[in-house]
C-alpha positions as a Python dict, from the first residue, in 0.01 Angstrom:
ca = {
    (1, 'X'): (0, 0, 0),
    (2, 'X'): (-25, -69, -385),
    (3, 'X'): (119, 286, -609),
    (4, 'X'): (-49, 403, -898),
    (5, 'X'): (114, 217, -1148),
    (6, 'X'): (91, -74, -982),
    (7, 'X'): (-272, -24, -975),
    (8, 'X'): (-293, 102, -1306),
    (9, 'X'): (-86, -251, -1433),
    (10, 'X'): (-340, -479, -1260),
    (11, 'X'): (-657, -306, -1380),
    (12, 'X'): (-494, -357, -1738),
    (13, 'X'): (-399, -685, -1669),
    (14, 'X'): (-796, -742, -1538),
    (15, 'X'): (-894, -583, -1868),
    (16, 'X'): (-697, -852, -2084),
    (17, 'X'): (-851, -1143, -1958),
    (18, 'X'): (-1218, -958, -1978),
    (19, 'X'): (-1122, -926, -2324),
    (20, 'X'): (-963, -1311, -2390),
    (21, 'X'): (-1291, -1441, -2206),
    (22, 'X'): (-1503, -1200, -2437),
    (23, 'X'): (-1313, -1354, -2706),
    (24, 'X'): (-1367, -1733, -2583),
    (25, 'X'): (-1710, -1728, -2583),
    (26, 'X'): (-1776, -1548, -2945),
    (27, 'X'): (-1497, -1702, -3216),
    (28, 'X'): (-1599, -1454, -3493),
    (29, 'X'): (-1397, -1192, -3265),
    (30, 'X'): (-1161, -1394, -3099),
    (31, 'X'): (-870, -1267, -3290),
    (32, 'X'): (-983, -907, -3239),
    (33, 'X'): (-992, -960, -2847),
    (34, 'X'): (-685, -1191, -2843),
    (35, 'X'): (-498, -841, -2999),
    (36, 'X'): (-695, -652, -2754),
    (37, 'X'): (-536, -846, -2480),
    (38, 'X'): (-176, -883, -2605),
    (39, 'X'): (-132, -455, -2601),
    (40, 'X'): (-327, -477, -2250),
    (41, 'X'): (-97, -711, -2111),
    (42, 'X'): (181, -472, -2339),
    (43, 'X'): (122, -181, -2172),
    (44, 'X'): (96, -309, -1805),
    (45, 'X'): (419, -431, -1848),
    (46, 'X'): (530, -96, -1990),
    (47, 'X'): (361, 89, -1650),
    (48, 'X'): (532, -109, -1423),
    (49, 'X'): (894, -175, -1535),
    (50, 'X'): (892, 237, -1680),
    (51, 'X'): (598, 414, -1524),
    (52, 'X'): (751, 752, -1611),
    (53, 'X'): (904, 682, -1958),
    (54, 'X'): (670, 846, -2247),
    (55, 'X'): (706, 786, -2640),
    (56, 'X'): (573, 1029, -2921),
    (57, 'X'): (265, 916, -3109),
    (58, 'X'): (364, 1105, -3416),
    (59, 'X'): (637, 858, -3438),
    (60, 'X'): (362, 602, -3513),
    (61, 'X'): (273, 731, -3901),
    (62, 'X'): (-9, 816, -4071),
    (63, 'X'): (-218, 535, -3952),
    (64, 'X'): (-218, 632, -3593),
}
């Protein structure tokens, strides 16, 4: 049986290829979906390798 994170990882993982096929097919956003994918794939690495570890968005700046 798959956990959460686990789970959560491949739906992300699923989510970052819709995006690079998205991407593929219309090259005035290809870069946009291409970054889209790259923090997808990011973060599903993030969930399974710490699943419980948690960072503070304030620490982002102004921006975020």
């Amino acid at each position: 049986m798959a956990t959460n994170a686990e789970i959560a990882a491949k739906l992300l993982r699923d989510a970052a290829s819709f995006f690079r096929h998205v991407g593929e097919q219309n090259d005035p956003i290809r870069e946009q979906m291409d970054t889209n994918a790259q923090a997808y794939e990011t973060i599903a690495g993030l969930v399974e390798t710490e699943p419980t570890a948690q960072f503070d968005l304030a620490e982002r700046g102004p921006d975020a």
